[in-house]
FIVEXDO-168212 format. One record per residue: residue in one letter; x, y, z of N, C-alpha, C, O, CB in turn. Coordinates in steps of 0.2 Angstrom, whole numbers, plus 5000, padded with zeros to 4 digits. Glycine has a CB too. Layout:
N
AXYZXYZXYZXYZXYZ/...
This chain:
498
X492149775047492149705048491449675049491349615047492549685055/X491049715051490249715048490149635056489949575055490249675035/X490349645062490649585065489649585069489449545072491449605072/X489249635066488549585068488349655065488449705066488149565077/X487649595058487449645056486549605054486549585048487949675050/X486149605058485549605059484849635054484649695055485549615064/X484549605050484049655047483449625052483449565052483949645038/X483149645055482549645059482049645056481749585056482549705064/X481949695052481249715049481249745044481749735041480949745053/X480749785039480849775033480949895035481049925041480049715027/X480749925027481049995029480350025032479750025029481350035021/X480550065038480250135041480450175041481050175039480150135047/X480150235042480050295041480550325046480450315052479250315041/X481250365044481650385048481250445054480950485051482250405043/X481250455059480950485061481450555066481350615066480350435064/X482050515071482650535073483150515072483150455071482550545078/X483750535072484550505072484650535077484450595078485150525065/X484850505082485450515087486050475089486050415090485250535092/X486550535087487250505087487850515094488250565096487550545080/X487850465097488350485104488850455104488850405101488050475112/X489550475107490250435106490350395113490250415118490850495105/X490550335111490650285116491250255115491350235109490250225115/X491750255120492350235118492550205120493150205122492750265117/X492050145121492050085126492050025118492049965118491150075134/X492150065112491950035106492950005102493450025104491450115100/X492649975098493749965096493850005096493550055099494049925089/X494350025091494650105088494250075081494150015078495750125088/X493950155080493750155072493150115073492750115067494250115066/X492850095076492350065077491450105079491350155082492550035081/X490950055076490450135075489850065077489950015074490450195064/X489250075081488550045080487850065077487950105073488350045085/X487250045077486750085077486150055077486250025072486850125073/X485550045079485150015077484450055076484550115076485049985082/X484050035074483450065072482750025076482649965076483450065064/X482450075080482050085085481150065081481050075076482250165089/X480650035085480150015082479850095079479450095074479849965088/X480050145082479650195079480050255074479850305073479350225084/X480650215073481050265067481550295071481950325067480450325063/X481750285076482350325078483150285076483250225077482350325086/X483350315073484050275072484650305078484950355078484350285063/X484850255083485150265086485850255087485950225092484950255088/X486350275084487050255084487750295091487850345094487150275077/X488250225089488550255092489450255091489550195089488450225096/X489850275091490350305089491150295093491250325098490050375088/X491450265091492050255095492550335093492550365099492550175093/X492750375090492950445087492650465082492150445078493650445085/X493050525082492750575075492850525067492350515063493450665074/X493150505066493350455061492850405060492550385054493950425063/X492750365067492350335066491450345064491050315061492550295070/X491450415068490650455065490550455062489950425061490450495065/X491250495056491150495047490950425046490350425043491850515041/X491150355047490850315045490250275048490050215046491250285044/X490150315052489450285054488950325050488550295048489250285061/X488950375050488650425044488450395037487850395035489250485043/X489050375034489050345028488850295029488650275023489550325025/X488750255034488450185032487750185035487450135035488850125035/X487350235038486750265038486550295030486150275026486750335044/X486850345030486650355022486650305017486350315012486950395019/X487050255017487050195015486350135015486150105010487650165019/X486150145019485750105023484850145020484350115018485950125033/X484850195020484450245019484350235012484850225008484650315021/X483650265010483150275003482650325005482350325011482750204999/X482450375000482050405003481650425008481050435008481850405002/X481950435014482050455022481850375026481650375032481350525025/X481750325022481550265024482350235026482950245024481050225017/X482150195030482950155032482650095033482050105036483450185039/X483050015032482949965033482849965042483150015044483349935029/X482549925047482549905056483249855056483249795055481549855060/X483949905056484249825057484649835060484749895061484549785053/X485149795065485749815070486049795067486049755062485849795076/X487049855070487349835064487949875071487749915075487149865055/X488749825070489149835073489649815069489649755066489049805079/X490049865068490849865063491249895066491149945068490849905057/X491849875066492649895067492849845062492549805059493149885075/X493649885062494249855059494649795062494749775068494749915058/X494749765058495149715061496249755065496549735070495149655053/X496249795061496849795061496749885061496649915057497249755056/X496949905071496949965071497150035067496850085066497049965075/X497850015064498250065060498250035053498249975051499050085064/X498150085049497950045043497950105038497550155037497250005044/X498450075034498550145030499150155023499550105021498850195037/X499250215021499850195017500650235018500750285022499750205010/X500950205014501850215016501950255008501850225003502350115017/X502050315008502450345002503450355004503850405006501850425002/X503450275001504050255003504650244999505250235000504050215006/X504250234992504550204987505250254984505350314985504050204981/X505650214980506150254978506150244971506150194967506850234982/X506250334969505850354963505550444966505650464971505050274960/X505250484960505050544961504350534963503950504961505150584954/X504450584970503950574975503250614970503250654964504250614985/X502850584976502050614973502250704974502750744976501150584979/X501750724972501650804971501050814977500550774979501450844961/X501150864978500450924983499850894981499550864986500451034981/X499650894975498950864973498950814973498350794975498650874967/X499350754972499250694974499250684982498850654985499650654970/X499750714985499650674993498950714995498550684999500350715001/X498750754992498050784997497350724992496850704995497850894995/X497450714988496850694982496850604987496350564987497150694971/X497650574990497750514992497450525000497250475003498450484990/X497450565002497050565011496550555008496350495009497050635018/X496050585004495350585000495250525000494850495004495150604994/X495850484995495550414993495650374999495250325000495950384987/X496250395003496150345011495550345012495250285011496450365020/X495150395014494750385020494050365016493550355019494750465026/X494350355008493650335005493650255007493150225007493550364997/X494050235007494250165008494450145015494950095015494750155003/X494250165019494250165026494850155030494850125035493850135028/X495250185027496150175027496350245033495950295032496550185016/X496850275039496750295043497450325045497450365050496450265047/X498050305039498550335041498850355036498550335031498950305046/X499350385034499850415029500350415031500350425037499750475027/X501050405029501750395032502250415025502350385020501950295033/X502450495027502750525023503350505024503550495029502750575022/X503750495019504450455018504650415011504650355011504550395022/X504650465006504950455000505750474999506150515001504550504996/X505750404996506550394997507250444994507850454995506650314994/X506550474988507050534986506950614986507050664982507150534979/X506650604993506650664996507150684999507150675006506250674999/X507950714995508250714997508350735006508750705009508450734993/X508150775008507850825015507750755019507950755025507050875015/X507350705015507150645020507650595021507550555025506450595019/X508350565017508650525018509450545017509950545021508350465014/X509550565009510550595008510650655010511250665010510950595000/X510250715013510450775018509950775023509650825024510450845015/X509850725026509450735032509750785037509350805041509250675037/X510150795036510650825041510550905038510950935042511550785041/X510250945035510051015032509351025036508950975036510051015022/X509151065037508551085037508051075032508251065027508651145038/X507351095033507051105028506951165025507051205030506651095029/X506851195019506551255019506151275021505751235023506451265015/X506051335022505351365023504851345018504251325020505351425023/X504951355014504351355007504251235009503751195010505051384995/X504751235009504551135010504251145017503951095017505351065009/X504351175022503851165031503351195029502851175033504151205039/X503051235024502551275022502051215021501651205025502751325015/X502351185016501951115012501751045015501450995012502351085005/X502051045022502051015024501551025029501250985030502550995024/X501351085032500951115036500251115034499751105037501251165036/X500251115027499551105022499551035020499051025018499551155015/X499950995021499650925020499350885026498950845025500150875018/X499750935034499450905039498650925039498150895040499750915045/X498650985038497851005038497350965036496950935039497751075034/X497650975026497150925022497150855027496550835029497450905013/X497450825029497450745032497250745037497150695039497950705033/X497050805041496550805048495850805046495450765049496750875052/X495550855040495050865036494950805034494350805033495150895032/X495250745033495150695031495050625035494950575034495450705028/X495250655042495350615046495750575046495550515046495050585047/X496450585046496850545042497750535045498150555041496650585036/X497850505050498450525054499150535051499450485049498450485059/X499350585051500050605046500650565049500350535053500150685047/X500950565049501450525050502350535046502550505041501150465049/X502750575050503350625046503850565049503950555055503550735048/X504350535043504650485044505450525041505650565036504250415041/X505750495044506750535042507050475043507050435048507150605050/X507450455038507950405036508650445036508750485032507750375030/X509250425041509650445045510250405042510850425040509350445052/X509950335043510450295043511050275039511450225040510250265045/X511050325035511650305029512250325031512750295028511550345024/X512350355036512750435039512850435045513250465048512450495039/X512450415048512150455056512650415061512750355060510950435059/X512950465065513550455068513250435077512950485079514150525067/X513250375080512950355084513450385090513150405096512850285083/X514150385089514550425093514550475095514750495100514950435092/X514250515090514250595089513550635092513050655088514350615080/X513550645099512850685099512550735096511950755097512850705104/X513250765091512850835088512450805085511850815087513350895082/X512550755080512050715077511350695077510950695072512150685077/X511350675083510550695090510450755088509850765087510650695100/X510950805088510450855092510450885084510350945085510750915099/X510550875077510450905072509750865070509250895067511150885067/X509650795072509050755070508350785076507850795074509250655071/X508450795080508050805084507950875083507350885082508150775092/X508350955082508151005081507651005072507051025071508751065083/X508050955067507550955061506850915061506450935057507950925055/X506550865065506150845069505550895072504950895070506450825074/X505950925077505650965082505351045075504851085077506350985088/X505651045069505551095067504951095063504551135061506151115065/X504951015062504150995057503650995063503051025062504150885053/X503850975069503350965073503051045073502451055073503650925080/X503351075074503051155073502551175069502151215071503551195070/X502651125062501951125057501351085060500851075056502151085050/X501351075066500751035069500650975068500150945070500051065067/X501350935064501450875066501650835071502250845074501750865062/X501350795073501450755080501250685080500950655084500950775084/X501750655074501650575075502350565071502350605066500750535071/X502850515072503550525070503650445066503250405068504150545077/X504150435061504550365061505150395059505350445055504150305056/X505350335063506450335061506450265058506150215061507350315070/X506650265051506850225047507550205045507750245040506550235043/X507850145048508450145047508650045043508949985044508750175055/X508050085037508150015032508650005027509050055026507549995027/X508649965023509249975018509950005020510150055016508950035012/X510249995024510850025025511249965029510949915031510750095029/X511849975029512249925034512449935040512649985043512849915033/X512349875042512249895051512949875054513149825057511449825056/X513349915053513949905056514249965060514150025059514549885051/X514649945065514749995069515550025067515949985064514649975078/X515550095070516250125067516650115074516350105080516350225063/X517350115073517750115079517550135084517550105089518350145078/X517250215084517250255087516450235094516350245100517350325083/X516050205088515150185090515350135093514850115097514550165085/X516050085092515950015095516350015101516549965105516149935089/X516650095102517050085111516250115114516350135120518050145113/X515650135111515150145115514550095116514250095121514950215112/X514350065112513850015109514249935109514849915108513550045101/X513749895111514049845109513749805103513949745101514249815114/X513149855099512849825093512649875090512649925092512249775093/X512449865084512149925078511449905083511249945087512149895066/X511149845084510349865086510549915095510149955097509649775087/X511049895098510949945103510950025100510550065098511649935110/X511550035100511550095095511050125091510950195092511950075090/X510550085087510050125084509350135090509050185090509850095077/X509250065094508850085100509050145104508750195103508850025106/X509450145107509550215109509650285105509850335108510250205113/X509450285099509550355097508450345095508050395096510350365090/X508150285094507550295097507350315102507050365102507350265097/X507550285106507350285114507050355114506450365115507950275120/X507750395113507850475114507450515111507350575114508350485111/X507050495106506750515100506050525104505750575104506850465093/X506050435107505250435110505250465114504650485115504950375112/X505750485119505750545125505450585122504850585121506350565129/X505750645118506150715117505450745111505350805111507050705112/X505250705108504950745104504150745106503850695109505150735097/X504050785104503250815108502750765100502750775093503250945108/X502450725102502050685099501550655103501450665109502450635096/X501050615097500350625101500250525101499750495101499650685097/X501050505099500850435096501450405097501950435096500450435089/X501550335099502350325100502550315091502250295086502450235106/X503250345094503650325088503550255082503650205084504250325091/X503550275077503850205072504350205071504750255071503650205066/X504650135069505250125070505450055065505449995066505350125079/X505550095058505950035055506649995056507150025055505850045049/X506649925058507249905060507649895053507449905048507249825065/X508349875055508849855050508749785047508949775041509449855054/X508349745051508149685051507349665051507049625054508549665056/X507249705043506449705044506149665042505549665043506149745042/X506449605037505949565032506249485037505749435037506249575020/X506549475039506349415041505949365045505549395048506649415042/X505949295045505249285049505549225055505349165056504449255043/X506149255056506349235062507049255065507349295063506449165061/X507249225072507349285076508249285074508549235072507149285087/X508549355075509249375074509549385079509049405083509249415070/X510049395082510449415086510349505086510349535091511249385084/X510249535080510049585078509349605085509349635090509849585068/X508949565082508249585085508149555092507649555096507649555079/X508849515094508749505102509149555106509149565112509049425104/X509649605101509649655104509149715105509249765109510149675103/X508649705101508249765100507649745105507249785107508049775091/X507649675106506949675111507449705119507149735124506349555112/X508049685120508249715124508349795126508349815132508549685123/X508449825122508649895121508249925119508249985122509149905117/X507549915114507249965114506549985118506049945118507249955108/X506450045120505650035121505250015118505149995112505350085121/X504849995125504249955124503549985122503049965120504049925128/X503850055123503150095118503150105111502650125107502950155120/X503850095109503950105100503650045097503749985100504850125097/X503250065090503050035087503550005083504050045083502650075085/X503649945079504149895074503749895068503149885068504349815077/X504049915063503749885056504149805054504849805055503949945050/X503949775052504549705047503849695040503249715039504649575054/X504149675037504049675030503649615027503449615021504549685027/X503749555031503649475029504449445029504949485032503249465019/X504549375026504949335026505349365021505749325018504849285025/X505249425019505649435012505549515011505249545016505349385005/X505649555005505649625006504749605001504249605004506549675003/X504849604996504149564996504049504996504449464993503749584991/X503249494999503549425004502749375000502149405000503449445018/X502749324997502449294993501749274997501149264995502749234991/X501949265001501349255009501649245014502249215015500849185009/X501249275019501349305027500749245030500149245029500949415028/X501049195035500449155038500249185045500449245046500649075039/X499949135050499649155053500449145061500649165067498849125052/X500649105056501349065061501949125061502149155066501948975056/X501949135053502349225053502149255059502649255064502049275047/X501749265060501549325064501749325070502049365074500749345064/X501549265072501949235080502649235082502949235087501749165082/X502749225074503649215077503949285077504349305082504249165072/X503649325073503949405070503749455080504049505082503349445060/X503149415082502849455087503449425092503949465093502049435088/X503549385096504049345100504749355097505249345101503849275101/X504949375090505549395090505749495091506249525094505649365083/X505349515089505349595091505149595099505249655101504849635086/X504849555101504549565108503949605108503749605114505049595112/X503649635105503049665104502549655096502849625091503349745106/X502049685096501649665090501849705084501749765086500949665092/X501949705079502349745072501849755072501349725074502749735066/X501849815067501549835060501649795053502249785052501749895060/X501449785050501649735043501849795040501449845042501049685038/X502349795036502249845030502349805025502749765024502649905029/X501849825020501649775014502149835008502149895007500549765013/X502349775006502649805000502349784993502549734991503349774999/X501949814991501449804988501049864986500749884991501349774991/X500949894982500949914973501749904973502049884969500549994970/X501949934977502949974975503249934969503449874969503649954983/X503349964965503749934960504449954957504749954951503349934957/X504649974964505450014963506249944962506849954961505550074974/X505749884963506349844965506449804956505949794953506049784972/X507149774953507049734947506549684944506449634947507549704946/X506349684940506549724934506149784932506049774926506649684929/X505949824934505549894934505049874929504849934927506049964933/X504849824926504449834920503849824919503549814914504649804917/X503449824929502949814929502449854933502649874938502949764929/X501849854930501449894935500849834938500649784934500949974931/X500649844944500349804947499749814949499749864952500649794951/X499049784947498449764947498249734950497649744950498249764944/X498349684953497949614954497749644961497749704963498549534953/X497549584965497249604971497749564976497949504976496449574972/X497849614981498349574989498149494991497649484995498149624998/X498349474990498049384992498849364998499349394999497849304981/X498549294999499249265003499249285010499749275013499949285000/X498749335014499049335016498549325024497949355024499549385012/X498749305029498349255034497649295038497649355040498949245041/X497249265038496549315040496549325046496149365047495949295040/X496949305051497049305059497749355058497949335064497149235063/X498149385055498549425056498549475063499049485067498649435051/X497949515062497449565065497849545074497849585079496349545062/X497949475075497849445083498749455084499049475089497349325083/X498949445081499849475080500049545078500549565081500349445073/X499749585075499849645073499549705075498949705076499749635068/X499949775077499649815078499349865072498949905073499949845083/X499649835066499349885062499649855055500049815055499749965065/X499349865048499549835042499349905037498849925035498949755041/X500149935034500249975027500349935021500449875019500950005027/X500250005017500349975010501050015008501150065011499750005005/X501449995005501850015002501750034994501749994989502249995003/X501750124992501250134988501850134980502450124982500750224989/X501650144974502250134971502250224967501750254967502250044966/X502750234964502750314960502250314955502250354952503350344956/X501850264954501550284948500750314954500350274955501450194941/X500550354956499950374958499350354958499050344963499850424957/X499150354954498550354950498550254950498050234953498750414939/X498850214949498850154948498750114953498450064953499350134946/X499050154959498950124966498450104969498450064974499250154971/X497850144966497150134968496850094970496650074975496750154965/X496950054962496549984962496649944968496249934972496849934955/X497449904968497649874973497649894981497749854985498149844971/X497649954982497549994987496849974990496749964996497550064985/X496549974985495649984990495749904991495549894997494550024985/X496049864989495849784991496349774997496249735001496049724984/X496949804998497149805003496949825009497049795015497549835002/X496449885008496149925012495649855017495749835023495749985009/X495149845011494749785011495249725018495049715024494749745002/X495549715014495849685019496049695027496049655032496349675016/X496249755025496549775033495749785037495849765043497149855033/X495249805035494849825038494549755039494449755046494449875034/X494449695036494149635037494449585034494249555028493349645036/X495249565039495449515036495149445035495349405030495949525037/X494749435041494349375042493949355036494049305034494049375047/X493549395035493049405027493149425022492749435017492649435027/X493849425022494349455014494149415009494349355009495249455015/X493849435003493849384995494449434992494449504992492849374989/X494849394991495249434985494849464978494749524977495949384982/X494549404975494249414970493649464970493449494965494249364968/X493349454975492649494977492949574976492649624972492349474986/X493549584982493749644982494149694975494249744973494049624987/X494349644973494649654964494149684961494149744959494749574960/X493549634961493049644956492749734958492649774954492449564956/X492649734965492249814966492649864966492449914965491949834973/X493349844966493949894968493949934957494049984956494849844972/X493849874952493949884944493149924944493049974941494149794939/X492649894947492149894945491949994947491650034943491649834948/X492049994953492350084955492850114952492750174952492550084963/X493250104950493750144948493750184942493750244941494150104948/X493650114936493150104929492450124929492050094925493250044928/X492250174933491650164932491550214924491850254921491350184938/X490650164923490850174915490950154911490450144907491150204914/X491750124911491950064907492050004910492549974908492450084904/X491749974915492049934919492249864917492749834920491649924924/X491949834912492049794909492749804902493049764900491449784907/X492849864901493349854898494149864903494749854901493149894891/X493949884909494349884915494449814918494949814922493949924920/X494249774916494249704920494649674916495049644919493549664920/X494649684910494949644904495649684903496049644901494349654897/X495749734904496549774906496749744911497349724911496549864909/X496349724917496849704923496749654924497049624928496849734929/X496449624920496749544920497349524916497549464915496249504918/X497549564914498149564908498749584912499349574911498149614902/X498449614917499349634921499049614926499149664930499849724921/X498449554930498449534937498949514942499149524948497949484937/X499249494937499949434940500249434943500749444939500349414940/X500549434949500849474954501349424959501449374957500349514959/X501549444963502149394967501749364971502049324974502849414971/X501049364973500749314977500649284973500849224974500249324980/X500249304966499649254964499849274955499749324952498749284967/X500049214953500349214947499549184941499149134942501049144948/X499449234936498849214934499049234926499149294925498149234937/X499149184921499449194916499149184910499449154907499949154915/X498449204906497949184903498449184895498349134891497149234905/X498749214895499049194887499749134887500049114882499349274882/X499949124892500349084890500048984894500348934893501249134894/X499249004898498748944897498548904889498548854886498148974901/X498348984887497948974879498648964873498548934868497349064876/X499248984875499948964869499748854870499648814866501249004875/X499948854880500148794879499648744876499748704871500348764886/X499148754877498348724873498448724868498148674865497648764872/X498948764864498648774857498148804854497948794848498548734855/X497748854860497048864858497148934854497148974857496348864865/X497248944847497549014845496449044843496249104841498248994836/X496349004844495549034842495349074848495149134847494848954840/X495449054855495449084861495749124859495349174857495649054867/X496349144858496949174857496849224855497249264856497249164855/X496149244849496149294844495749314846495649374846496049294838/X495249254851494749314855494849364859494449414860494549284858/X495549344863495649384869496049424868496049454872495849354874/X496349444861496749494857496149544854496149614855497249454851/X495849524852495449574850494949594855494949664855495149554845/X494649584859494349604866494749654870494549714873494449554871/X495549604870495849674874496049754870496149814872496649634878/X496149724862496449794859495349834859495449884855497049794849/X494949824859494449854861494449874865494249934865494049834860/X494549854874494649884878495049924881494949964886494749854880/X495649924875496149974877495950044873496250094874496949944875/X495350034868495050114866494550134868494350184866494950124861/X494350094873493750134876493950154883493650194886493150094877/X494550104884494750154892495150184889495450214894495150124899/X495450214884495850284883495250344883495250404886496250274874/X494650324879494150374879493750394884493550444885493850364874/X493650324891493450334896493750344903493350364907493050294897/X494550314904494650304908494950384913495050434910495050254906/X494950384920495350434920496050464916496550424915495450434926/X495950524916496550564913497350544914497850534910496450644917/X497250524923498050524926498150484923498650484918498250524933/X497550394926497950334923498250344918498850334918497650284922/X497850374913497950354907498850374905499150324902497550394902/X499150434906499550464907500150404910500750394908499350524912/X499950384915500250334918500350294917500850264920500250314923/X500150254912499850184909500150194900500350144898498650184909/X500350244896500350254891500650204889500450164885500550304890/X501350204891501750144889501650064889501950014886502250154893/X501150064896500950004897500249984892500049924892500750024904/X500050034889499350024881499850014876499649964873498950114878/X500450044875500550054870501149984868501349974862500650124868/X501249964872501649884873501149824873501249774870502149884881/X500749834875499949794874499749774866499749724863499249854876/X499649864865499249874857499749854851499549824846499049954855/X500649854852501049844850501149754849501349714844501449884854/X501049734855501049614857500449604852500349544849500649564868/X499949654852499249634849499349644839499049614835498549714853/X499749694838499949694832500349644829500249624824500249724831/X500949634834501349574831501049484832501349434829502049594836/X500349494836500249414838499849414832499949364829499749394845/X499449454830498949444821499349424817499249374814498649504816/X499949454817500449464810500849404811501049384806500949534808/X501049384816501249294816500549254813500549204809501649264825/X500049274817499349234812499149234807498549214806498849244814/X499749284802499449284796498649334795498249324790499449204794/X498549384800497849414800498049504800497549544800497449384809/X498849514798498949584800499749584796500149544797498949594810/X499849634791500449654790500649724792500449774791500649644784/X501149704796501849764799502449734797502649674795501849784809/X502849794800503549784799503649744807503449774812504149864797/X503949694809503949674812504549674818504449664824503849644810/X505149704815505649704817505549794819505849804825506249684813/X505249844817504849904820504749874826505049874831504249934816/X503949844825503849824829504049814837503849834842503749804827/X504649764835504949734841505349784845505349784851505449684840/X505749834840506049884844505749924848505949934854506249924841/X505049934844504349984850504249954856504349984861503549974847/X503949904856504249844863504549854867504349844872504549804862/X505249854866505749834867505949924871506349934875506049794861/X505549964869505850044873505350064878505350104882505750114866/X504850014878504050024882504450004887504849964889503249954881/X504250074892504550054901504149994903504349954907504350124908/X503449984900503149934903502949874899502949874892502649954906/X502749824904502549774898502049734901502049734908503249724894/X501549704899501049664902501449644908502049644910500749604896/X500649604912501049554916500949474913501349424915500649554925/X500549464908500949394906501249404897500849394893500149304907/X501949424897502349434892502449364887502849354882502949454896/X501949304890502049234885502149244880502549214878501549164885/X501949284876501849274869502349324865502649314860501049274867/X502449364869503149384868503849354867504349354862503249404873/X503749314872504449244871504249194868504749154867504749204877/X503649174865503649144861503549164853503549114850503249124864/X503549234851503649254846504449264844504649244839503149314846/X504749284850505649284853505849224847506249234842505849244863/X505449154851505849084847505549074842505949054838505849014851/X504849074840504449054834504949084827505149054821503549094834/X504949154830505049194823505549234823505649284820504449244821/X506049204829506849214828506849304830507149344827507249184819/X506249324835506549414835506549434842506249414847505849474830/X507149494842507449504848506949554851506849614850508249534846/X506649504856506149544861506449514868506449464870505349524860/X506749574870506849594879506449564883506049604885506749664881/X506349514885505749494889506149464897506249404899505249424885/X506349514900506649474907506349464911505849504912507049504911/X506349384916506049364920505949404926506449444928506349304920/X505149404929505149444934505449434939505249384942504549454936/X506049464942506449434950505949494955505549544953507649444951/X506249454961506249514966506949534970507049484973505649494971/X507249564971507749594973507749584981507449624985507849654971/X508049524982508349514992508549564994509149554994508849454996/X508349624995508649684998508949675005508549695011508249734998/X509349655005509749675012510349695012510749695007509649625016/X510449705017511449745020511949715016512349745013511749725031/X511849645016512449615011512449595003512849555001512549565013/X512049645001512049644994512149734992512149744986511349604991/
């Protein structure tokens, strides 16, 4: 958050570092100044925060010279981190270990396993793990300690889970207890997406689905050996005002379990600062946000998301205990908008979307960065922030723009094939080749390119993906009478009654 940062004087000669821990500092929070005779003196709220005082000493530093300046940083928002939650084929071993890397390169502090098609984690929670799967999970806590990086083993129950039935308890809390064995010690019960209705037998015990699921937290927060209060997604997570649901839950549940809600929506266009107050006085305690966001598991699946997290309130940090990302299956993609999230969470007060955009393409792409900029601004567009650069230059009439930005972008798209990382590329294929495909057929309505055109459209039309501004797509649809698929982006109101 960079909350005082002083250049005194011009660069001296490093002469001592000393580093002591003070935990009179925020969480994550790190000092340090530099003394008239070269000593740099810093101080440290944890191990986490060291590593980044470290880095921003070597940051600071050129040939053993260091600039004289004071400098005081924390985060705005203590837990801060991502959600591998999406529903779709979870990441693999090398990606969860390569994504603590990329947390903690982007100063991000937590990880929240809970991939929706892990069967183990939601349609048989009620089986054990394997051995070989407590094996893998044992080596991911490691790597995420190594990284500084707090693990977090989340179980989704609620499809099923018999609130009557104590074996039930005691089937959830021995498979629990049995990760915790792997030196896991930080828990979430997620009980989203499902219907909150009670059976005959739960409603001569309970007199709500939210008592009902408070009490099988409660239990959770007692019973299991952890080093951090429970998380706890409600039934009633996206709304941004209070429910009968969530006046049983400030009633019934501990006050040490953590709440996730989502925004006003499952992805929520913008989160204010008013949000935050009411979501905080309606849960009775301060949430966590979980940002839905890269995720792109909801209709119409046809898009991958780049742009940067905007919308969403810079004082949130004053409501909230903690702000996630929700990452989406594509791996490798999540990056981009990841580190601007990060950005965010770390200093929402000084957050530039576009600032953060621009370093998050300019790092990623390194190399090609420019022709990285010119890719993601083609699919920037997103449910905050709608930015349509070909269906501005259709309504203009400007087709001379038009040819500009067509041929730019199919140059772009061959130098990031030859420069870009391996995975994206892999990830992206469909998303190039539905590009290079709009870029063929927009010449050849300009009379500048012959194809078969109806080829064409089929090719299109099979692309899992497609740009984020598809204008000229539908405008080629009506010009030249051809059957291109272009469905409007929705977002799916996920909730219990649909």
């Amino acid at each position: 958050m960079k909350k005082f940062f002083y250049v005194i004087d011009r660069e001296i000669l490093i002469k001592n570092i000393t580093l002591t821990r003070d935990e009179s500092l925020p969480e994550d929070g790190y000092s340090f100044f530099v003394t008239d005779e070269g000593d740099v003196i810093g101080k440290y709220c944890n191990e986490r925060a060291k590593s980044y005082l470290e880095e921003e000493i070597n940051k600071q530093t050129s040939e053993g010279k260091i600039r004289k300046v004071f400098l005081k940083d924390y985060p705005c928002f203590p837990l801060r981190g991502a959600i591998e939650g999406f529903y779709g084929t979870p990441f693999t071993q090398k990606q969860r270990k390569d994504l603590f890397s990329y947390l903690r390169k982007i100063r991000m502090n937590a990880y929240i396993y809970a991939p929706k098609d892990d069967l183990y984690h939601r349609d048989r929670w009620r089986e054990a793990y394997p051995a070989e799967d407590l094996s893998l999970l044992k080596d991911l806590k490691k790597e995420a300690d190594k990284n500084y990086i707090d693990f977090y083993f989340a179980i989704s129950p609620g499809k099923d889970f018999c609130y009557a039935d104590d074996n039930d308890y005691g089937i959830l809390l021995r498979k629990l207890s049995a990760v915790a064995a792997c030196g896991i010690d930080k828990f979430a019960l997620l009980l989203d997406d499902i219907q909150p209705v009670l059976s005959k037998e739960e409603a001569a015990i309970y007199a709500s689905p939210a008592q009902a699921q408070a009490t099988i937290a409660n239990r959770l927060e007692e019973d299991l050996q952890k080093s951090a209060p429970l998380l706890f997604c409600p039934t009633d997570y996206m709304q941004n005002f209070d429910t009968p649901y969530r006046e049983d839950l400030r009633k019934y549940l501990n006050r040490k379990t953590e709440v996730f809600w989502t925004g006003y929506n499952t992805v929520a266009e913008a989160i204010t600062e008013e949000d935050g107050e009411t979501v905080k006085r309606s849960f009775g305690r301060e949430p966590i946000l979980w940002d839905n966001y890269p995720v792109n598991d909801f209709s119409p699946k046809k898009r991958i998301y780049f742009g940067a997290l905007c919308n969403r309130g810079r004082y949130l940090y004053k409501t909230h205990k903690g702000y996630v990302a929700n990452l989406s299956s594509l791996y490798e993609c999540n990056k981009i908008p990841l580190s601007t999230m990060a950005d965010y969470a770390w200093d929402s007060e000084g957050y530039n979307a576009e600032e953060s955009l621009k370093n998050a393409v300019s790092e990623y792409f390194s190399g090609c960065a420019r022709a990285g900029k010119i890719f993601v601004r083609m699919n920037e567009s997103n449910v905050f922030r709608k930015r349509y650069p070909v269906r501005e230059l259709l309504e203009k009439g400007n087709f001379a723009a038009l040819d500009a930005l067509y041929e730019s972008t199919e140059k772009a798209l061959k130098i990031l094939k030859k420069k870009a990382p391996t995975e994206f590329l892999e990830e992206t294929k469909d998303l190039f080749a539905c590009m290079e495909y709009e870029a063929d057929l927009y010449f050849s309505l300009r009379g500048k390119r012959t194809i078969n055109r109806e080829e064409t459209v089929g090719k299109i039309n099979a692309c899992r993906f497609f740009a984020a501004d598809n204008s000229f797509l539908k405008y080629a649809a009506q010009k030249a009478d051809l059957n291109i698929q272009t469905e409007e982006e929705r977002i799916i109101y996920r909730s219990w009654k649909k």
